[in-house]
FIZA-896365 format. One record per residue (C-alpha): residue number from 1; residue in one letter; x, y, z. Coordinates in nm, 2 decimals. Example, Ala and Ser with C-alpha at 12.3 -4.5 7.8 and 13.67 -1.06 7.14 Angstrom:
# residues 2
  seq  type       u       v       w
    1     A    1.23   -0.45    0.78
    2     S    1.37   -0.11    0.71
This chain:
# residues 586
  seq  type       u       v       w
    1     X   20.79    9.55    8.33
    2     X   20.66    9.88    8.45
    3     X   20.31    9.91    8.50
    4     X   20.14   10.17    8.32
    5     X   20.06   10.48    8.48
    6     X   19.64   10.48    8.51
    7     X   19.39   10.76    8.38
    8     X   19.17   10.91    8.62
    9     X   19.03   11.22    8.38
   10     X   18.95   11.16    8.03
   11     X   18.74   11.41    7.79
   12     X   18.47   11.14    7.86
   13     X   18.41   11.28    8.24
   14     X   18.27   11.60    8.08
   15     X   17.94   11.41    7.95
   16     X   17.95   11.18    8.26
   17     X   17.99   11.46    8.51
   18     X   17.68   11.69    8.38
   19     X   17.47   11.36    8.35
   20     X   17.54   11.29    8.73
   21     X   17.56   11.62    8.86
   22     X   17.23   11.70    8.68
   23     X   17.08   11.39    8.89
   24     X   17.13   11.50    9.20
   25     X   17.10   11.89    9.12
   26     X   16.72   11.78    9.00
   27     X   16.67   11.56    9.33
   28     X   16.77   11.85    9.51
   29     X   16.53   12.07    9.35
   30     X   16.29   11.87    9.42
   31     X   16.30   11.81    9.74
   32     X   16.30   12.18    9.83
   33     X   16.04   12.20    9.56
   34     X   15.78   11.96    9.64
   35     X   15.81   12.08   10.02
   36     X   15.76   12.46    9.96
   37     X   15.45   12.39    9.72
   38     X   15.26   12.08    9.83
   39     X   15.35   12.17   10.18
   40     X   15.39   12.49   10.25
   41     X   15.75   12.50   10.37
   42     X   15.94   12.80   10.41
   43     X   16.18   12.75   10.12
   44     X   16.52   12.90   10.32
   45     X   16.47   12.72   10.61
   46     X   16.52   12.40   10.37
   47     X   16.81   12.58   10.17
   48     X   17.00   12.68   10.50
   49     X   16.92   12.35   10.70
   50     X   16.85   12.03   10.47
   51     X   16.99   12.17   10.17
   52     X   17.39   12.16   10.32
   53     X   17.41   11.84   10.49
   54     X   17.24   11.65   10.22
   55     X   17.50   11.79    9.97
   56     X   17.79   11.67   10.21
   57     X   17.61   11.32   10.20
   58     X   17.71   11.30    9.79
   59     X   18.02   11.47    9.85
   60     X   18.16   11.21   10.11
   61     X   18.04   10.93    9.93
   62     X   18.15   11.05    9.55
   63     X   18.50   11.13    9.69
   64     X   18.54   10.74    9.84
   65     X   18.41   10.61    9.48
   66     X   18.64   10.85    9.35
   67     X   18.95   10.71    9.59
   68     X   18.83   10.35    9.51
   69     X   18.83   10.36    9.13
   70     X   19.21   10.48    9.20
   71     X   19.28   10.22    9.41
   72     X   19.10    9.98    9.19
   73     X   19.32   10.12    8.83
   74     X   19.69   10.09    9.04
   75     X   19.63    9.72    9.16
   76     X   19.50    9.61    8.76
   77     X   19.74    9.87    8.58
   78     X   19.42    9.98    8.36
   79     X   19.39   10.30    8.21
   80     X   19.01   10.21    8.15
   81     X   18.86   10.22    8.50
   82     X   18.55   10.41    8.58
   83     X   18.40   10.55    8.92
   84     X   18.09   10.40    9.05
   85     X   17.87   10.69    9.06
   86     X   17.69   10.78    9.40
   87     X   17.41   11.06    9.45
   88     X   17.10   11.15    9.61
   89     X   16.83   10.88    9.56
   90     X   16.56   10.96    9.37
   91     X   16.29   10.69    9.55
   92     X   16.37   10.81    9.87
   93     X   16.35   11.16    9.80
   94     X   15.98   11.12    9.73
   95     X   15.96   10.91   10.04
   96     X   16.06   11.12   10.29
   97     X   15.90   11.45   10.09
   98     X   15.55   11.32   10.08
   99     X   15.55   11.08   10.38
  100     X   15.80   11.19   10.64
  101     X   15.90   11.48   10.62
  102     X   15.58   11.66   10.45
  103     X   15.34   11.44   10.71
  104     X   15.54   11.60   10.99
  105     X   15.49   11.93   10.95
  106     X   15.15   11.92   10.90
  107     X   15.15   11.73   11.18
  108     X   15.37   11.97   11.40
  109     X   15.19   12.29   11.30
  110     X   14.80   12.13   11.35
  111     X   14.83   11.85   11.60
  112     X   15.10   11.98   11.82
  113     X   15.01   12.35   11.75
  114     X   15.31   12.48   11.69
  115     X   15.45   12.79   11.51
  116     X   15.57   12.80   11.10
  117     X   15.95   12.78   11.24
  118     X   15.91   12.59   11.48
  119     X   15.76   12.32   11.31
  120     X   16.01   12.36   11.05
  121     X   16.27   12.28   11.29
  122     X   16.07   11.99   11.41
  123     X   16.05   11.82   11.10
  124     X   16.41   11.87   11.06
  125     X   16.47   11.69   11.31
  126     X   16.25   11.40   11.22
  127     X   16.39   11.39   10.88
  128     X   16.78   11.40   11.06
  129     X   16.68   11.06   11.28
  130     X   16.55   10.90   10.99
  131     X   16.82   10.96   10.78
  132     X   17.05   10.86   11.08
  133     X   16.84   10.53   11.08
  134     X   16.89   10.44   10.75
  135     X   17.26   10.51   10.78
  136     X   17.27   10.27   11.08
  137     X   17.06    9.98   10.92
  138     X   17.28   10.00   10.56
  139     X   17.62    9.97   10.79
  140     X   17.45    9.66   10.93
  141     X   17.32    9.52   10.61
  142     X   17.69    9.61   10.47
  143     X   17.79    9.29   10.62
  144     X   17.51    9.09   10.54
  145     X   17.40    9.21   10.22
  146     X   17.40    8.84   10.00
  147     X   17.21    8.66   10.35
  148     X   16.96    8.97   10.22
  149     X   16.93    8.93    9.84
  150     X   16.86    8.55    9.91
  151     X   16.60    8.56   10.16
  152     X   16.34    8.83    9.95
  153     X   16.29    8.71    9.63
  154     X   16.39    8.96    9.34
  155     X   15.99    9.05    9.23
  156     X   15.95    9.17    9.61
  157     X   16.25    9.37    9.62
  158     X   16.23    9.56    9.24
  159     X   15.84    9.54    9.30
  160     X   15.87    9.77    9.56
  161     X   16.11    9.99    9.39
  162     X   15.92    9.99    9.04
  163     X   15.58   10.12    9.27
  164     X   15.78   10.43    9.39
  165     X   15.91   10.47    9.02
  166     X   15.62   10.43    8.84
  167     X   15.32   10.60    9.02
  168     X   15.54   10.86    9.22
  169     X   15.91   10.96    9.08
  170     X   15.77   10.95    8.68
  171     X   15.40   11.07    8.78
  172     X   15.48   11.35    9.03
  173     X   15.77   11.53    8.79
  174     X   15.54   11.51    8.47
  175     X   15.27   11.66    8.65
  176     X   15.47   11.97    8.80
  177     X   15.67   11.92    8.42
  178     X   15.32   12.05    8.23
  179     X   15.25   12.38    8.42
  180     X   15.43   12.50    8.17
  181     X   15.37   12.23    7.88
  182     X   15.57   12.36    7.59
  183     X   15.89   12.35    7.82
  184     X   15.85   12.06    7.96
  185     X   15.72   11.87    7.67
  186     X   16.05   12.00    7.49
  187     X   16.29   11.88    7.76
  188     X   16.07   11.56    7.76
  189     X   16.11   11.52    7.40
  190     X   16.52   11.55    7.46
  191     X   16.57   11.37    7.71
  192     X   16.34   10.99    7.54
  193     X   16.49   11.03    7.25
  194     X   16.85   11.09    7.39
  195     X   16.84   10.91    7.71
  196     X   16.58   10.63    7.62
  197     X   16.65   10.55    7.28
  198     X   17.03   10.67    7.34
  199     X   16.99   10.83    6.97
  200     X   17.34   11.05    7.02
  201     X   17.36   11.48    7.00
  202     X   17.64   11.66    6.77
  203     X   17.97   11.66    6.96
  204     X   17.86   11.41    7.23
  205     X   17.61   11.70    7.38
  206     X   17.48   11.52    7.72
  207     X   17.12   11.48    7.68
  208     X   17.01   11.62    7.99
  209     X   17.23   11.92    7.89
  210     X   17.05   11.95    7.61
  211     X   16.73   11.96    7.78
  212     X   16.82   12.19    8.03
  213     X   16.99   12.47    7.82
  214     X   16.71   12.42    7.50
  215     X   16.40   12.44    7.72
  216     X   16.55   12.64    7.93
  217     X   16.61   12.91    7.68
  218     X   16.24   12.87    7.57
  219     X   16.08   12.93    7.92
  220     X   16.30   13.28    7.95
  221     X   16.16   13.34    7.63
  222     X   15.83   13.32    7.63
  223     X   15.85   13.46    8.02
  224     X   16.01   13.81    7.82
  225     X   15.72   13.81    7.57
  226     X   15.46   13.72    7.80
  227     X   15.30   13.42    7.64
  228     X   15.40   13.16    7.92
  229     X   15.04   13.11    8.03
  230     X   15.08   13.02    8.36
  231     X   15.23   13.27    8.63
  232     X   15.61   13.28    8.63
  233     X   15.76   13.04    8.91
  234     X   15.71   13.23    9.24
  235     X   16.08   13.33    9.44
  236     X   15.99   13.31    9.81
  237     X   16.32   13.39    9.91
  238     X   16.62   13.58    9.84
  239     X   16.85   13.37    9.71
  240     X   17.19   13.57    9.85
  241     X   17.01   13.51   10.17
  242     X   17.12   13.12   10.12
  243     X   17.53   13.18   10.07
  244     X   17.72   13.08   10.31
  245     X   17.48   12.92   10.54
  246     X   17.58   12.83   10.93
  247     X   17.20   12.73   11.03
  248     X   17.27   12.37   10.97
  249     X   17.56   12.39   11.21
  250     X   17.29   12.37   11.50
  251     X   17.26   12.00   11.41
  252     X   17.58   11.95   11.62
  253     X   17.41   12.03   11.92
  254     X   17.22   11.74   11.86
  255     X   16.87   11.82   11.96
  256     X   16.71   11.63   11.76
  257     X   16.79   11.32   11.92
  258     X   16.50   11.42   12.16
  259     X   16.28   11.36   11.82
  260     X   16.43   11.01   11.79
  261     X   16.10   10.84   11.93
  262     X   15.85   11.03   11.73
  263     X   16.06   10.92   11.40
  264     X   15.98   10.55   11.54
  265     X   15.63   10.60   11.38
  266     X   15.82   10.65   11.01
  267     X   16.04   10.32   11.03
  268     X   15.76   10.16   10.78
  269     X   15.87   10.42   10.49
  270     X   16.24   10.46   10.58
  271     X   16.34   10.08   10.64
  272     X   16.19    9.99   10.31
  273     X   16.32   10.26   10.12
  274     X   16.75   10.16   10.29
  275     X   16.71    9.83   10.25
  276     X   16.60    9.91    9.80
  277     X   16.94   10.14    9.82
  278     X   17.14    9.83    9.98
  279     X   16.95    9.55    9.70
  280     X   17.01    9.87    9.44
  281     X   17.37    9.89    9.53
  282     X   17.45    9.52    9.48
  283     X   17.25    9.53    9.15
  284     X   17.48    9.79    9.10
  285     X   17.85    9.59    9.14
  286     X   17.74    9.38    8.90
  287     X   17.63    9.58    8.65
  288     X   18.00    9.72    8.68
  289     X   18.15    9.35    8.69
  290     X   17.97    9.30    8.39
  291     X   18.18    9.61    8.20
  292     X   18.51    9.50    8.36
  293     X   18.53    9.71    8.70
  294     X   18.56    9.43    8.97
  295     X   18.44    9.65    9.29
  296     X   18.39    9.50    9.66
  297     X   18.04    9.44    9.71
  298     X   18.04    9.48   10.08
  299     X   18.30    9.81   10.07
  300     X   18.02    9.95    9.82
  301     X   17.71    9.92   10.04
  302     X   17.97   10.06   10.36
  303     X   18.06   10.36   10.17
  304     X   17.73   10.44   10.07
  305     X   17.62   10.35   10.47
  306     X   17.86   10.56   10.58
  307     X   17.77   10.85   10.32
  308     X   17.40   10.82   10.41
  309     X   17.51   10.81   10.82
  310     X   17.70   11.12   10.74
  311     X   17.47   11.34   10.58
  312     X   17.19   11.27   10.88
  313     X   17.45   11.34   11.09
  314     X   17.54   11.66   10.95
  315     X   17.13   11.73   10.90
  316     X   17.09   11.59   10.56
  317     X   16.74   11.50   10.50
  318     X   16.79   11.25   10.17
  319     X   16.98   10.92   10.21
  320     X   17.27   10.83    9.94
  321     X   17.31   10.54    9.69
  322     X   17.51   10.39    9.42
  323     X   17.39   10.48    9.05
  324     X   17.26   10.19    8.85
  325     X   17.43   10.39    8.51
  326     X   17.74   10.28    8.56
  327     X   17.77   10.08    8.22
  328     X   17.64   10.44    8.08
  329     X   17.86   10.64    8.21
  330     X   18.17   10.39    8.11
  331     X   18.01   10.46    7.74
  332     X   18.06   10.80    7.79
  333     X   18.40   10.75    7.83
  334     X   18.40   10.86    8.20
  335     X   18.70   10.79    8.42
  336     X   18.69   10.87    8.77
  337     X   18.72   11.28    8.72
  338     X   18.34   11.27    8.71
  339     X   18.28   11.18    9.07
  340     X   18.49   11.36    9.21
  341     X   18.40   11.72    8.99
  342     X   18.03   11.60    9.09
  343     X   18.14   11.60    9.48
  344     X   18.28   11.93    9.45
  345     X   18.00   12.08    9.29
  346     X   17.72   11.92    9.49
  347     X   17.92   11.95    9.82
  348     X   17.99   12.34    9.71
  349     X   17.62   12.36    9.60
  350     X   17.51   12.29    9.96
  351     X   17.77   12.44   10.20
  352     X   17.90   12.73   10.00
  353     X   17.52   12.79    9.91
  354     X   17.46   12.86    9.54
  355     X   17.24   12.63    9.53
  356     X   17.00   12.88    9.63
  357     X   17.08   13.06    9.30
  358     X   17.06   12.71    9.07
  359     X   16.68   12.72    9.30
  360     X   16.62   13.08    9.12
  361     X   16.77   13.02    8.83
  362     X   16.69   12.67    8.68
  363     X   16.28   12.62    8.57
  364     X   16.16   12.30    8.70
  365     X   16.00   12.24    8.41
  366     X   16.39   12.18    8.22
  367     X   16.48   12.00    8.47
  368     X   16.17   11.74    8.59
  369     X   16.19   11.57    8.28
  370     X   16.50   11.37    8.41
  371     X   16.34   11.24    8.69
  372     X   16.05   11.05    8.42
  373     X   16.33   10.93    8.29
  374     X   16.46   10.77    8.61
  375     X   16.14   10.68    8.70
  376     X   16.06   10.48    8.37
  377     X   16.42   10.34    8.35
  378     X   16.40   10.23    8.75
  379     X   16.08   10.08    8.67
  380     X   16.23    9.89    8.31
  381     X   16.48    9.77    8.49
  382     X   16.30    9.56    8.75
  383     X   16.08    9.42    8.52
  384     X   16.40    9.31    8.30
  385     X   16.53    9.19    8.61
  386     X   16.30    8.94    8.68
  387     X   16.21    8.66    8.57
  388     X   15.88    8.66    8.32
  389     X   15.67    8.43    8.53
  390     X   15.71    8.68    8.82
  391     X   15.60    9.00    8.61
  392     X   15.29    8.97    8.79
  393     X   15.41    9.00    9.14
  394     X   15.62    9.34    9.03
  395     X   15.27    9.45    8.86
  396     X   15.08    9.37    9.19
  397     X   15.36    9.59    9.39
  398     X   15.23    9.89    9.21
  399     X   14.87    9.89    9.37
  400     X   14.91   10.04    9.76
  401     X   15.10   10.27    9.58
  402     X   14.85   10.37    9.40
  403     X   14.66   10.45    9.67
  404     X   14.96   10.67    9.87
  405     X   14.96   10.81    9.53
  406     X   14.54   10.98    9.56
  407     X   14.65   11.04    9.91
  408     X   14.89   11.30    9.82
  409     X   14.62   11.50    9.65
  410     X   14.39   11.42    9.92
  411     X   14.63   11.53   10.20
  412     X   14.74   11.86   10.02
  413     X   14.36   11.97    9.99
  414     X   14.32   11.94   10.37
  415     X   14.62   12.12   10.45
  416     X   14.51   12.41   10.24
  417     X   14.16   12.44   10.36
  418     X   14.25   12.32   10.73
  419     X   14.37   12.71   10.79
  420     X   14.08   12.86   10.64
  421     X   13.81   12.61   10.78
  422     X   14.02   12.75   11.17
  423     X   13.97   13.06   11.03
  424     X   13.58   13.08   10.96
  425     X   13.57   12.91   11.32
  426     X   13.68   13.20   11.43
  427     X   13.45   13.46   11.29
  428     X   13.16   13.23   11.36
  429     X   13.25   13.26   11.73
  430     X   13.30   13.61   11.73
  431     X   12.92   13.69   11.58
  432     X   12.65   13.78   11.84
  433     X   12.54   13.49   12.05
  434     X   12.16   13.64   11.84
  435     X   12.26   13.60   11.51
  436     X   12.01   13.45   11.30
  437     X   12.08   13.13   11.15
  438     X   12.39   13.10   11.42
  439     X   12.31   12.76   11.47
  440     X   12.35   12.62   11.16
  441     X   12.69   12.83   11.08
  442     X   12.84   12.67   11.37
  443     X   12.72   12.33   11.30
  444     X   12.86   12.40   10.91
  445     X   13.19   12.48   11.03
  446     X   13.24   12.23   11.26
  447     X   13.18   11.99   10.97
  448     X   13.40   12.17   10.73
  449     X   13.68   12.19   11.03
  450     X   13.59   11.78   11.06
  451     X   13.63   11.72   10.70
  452     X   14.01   11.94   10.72
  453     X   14.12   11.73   10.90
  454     X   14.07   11.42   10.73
  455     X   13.72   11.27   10.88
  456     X   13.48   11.23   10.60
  457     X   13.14   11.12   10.62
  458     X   12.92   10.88   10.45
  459     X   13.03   10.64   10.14
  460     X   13.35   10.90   10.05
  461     X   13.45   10.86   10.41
  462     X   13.51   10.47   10.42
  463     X   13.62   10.49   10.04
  464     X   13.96   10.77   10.18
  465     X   13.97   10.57   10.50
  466     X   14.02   10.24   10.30
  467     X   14.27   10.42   10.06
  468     X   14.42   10.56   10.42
  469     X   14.49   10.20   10.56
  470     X   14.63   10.08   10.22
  471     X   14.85   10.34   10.24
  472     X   15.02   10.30   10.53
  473     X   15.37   10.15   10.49
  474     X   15.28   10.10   10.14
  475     X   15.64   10.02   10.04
  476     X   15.70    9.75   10.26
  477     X   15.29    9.63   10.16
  478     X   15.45    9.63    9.82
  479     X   15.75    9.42    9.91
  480     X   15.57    9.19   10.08
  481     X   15.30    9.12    9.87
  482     X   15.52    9.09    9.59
  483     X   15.75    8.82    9.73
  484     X   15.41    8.68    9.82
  485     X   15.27    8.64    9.50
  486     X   15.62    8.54    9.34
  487     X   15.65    8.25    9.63
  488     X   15.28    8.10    9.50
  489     X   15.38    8.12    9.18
  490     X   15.64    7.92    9.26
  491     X   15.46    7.66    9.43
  492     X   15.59    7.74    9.76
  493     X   15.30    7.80    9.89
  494     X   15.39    7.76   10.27
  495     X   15.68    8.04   10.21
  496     X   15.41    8.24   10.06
  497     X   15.18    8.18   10.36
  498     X   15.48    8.30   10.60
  499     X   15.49    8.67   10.40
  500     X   15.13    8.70   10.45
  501     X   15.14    8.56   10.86
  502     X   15.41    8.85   10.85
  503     X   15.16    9.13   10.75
  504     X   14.89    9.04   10.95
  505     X   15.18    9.05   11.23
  506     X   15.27    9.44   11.13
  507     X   14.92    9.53   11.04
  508     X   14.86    9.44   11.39
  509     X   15.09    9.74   11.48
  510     X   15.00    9.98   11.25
  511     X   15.33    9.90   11.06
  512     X   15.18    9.85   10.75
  513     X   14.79    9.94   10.69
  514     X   14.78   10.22   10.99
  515     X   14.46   10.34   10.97
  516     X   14.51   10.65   11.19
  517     X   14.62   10.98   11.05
  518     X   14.97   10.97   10.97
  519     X   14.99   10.64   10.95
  520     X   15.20   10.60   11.34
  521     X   15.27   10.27   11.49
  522     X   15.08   10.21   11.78
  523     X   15.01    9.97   11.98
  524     X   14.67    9.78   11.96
  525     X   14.59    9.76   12.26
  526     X   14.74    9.82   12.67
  527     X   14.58    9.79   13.00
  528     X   14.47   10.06   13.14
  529     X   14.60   10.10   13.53
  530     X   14.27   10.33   13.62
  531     X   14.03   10.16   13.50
  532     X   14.17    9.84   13.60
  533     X   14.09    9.65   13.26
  534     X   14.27    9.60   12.94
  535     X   14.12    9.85   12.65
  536     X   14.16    9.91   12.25
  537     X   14.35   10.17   12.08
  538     X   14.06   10.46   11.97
  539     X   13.98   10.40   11.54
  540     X   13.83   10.68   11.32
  541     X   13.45   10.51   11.28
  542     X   13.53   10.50   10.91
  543     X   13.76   10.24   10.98
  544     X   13.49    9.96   11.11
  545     X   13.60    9.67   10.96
  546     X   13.96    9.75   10.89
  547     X   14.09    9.79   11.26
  548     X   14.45    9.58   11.31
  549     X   14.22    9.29   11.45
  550     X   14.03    9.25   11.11
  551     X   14.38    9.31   10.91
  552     X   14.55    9.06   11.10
  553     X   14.24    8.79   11.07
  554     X   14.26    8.86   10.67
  555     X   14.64    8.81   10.63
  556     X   14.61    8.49   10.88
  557     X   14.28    8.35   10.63
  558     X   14.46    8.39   10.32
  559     X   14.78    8.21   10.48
  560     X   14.55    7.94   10.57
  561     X   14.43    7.93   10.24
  562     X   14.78    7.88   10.07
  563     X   14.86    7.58   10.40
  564     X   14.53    7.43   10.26
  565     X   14.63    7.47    9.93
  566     X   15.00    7.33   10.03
  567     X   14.85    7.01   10.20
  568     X   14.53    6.94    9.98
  569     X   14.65    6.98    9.64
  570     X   14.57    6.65    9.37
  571     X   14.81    6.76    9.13
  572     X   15.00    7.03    8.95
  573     X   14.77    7.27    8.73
  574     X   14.85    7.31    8.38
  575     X   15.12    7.59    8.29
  576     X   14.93    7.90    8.16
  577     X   15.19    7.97    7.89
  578     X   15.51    7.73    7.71
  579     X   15.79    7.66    7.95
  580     X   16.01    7.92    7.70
  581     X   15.77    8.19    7.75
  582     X   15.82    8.14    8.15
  583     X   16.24    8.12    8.10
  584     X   16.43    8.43    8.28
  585     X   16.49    8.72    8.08
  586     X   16.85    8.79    7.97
């Protein structure tokens, strides 16, 4: 008996392939996005630097899946086979936007003073170590990745992820989505009703298609007529200037290794952020097993290790990950021709360099949309995959990042006014040393240059310092206290009592709950060879009371709270709800 010849293209790629390329087409806008407006980012350097390397990240991963559903079709003689997809991933990409890469160039052009390009480059190079990092740690946890999903408890690990959905990949997108409101409220309208209540579009349209073409067409309406409201998306760069782009090719000279020990200080965001990709990925195999592609757990995670270690190594800036719409994209009718047309269009994107012309010519607005809809989905999906008792625990992952979330408005005011308040400095000193008043101008400016900077005074001051420290390493604050709270809810209140020892140990070191700008690691304190005694790390004075030594003193009184609990509890409080109300979800 001959074994039948398998399918790897079927008319079902065509919906599957625009879904996934879509994905990673929006995350790339995005990223570029979000850096030129909330940062200030020269939009070409991105486009010629980040932009390629990123793209060859999806490429080199999308071809493996593509190779492996193959492989995967000739040793079960299906016809029925579908890729796992792989792209850009979406949590990350506001990780590294808003607190890697974005805190870096601030920090390179106002702390280390230097100029527009080179602080471009230096960020570059930041982002290129981190992604490096993260390639490095998946490849370990490739081998390891069940010891990993049964230490953390699930709440702690989808907590995390559902925080970065929630308050910053749905938030973020609908804000930028409602500059121009009847666009994106048209594409938003498309893509619920298509994508979350799957209600279906004549001739299998693709929702996100749909959304792109339809508002699309209205934006470039109303921009001819002049009713858009809002001024027309600004170009700040030529977009032929992006073909063919060879800048990114200085990554091989590997100078950015010498920035290897500043990205140290980001490890709190990035480790977090690898380690949801590996715990996404697994999710991911199974949600495959569970539609009939039987796929290697551990050659998953390595290929999307590898993919990630790739793109930093080429200077990709945004790690890769397995797709948790697998199951969708099987009901599309998707093969394995979807990956691969995704790779070559994402890959081309980058390195050939029309994306600079998708940049120019796609609204944000059409395309944002898609990105609430991975956000709410993300965040559905944890809560569905965890048990109901623990919904709690995923709810209290949400809070620090809440508070990363003011901080992004916070941050963005003080970059904008940190160049004018150096400015008015600068006229101040150059009036007459008789000026009336002088005084008091200098004395003005030197508190508007203070508040730039991030040192407020009075009862706002503690209030932005206390968001600061809560901030810092939010993610792995949200894991942590997550598999906290699901541990006591469990009655394992000693296990619960070791997550909470474990912050106090990385609040210590400014690994979680930094309260210094920029949230760095540091080291409490050292001894000091001059003056012959050992002294404290310097605090902002809005931070009395919240140094590392107070952190660590709070995380070490609740954890003997929970051993006191442990040890000196009668008997068993009453269940809050019936034992069927607690059972796990299915």
């Amino acid at each position: 008996m001959t074994k039948k010849t398998p399918h790897w293209a079927a008319a079902g790629d065509v919906n599957a392939f625009f879904g996934l390329m879509l994905d990673n087409i929006a995350d790339l806008l995005l990223t570029i996005g979000l850096l030129a407006t909330v940062f200030n980012f020269p939009t070409n350097f991105a486009i010629r630097h980040m932009a390629p390397g990123t793209a060859i990240g999806v490429f080199v991963g999308d071809l493996a899946f593509f190779f492996m559903a193959l492989a995967l079709a000739r040793r079960t003689g299906r016809n029925d086979v579908t890729a796992m997809p792989l792209g850009l991933d979406t949590p990350s990409t506001f990780g590294m936007v808003f607190f890697v890469l974005g805190p870096a160039f601030n920090h390179a052009q106002h702390i280390l003073q230097l100029n527009e390009t080179e602080a471009a480059v230096y960020t570059w190079h930041i982002g290129i170590c981190s992604i490096v990092i993260s390639g490095l740690f998946k490849v370990a946890c490739a081998f390891g990745s069940g010891w990993i999903r049964k230490f953390l408890p699930r709440a702690g690990l989808l907590g995390s992820l559902a925080a970065v959905a929630l308050v910053l990949i749905s938030f973020l997108p609908f804000v930028e989505s409602l500059h121009y409101p009847v666009v994106g409220m048209t594409a938003l309208a498309i893509i619920l009703t298509t994508l979350v209540a799957r209600i279906g579009l004549p001739k299998q349209i693709p929702g996100a298609l749909a959304a792109l073409l339809i508002a699309g067409f209205i934006y470039y309406v109303m921009d001819a007529f002049g009713i858009l409201g809002a001024d027309k998306e600004p170009m700040p760069f030529n977009p032929h200037e992006g073909l063919l782009p060879t800048d990114w090719l200085a990554v091989f000279r590997f100078g950015w290794v010498a920035q290897m020990g500043d990205a140290l200080n980001y490890l709190p965001v990035v480790i977090p952020f690898a380690l949801g990709t590996v715990i996404g990925g697994i999710d991911c195999v199974e949600s495959a097993a569970a539609v009939g592609d039987e796929y290697d757990t551990d050659r998953i995670i390595l290929v999307e290790a590898i993919a990630t270690l790739v793109a930093g190594l080429c200077g990709g800036v945004i790690q890769t990950t397995p797709y948790i719409g697998h199951p969708a994209y099987k009901a599309m009718g998707g093969r394995s021709a979807y990956v691969l047309a995704t790779a070559l269009f994402v890959g081309g994107a980058g390195t050939i360099g029309y994306f600079g012309y998708l940049y120019w010519l796609v609204p944000k607005s059409t395309v944002f949309p898609i990105l609430v809809f991975i956000g709410l989905e993300i965040t559905a999906q944890s809560f569905l995959a965890t048990k109901k008792k623990h919904y709690a625990a995923v709810s209290l992952a949400c809070v620090p990042a809440l508070a990363a979330l003011v901080l992004v408005f916070v941050d963005d005011a003080q970059g904008q006014y940190m160049g004018q308040a150096a400015q008015l400095t600068a006229a101040i000193d150059a009036l007459p040393a008789d000026t009336e008043g002088l005084d008091k101008l200098k004395a003005s400016a030197e508190s508007i240059q203070s508040i730039s900077q991030g040192n407020f005074f009075g009862p706002l001051g503690v209030k932005l310092q206390t968001l600061r420290m809560l901030s810092g390493g939010f993610i792995l604050t949200s894991l942590l206290w997550a598999s906290a709270l699901a541990m006591i809810i469990d009655r394992k209140l000693l296990t619960a009592a070791g997550f909470f020892a474990l912050c106090g140990l990385f609040s210590l070191f400014g690994v979680i709950h930094s309260p210094l700008p920029g949230s760095p690691v540091f080291l409490p304190f050292w001894y000091d060879g001059a003056l012959g005694q050992w002294v404290w790390h310097p605090m902002p004075d809005t931070a009395a009371g919240q140094t590392p030594i107070y952190m660590l003193a709070a995380y070490l009184c609740a954890a003997g709270v929970l051993v006191l609990f442990h040890y000196c509890r009668l008997e068993e409080g009453p269940p809050t709800e019936s034992l069927e109300d607690w059972e796990e979800t299915t």
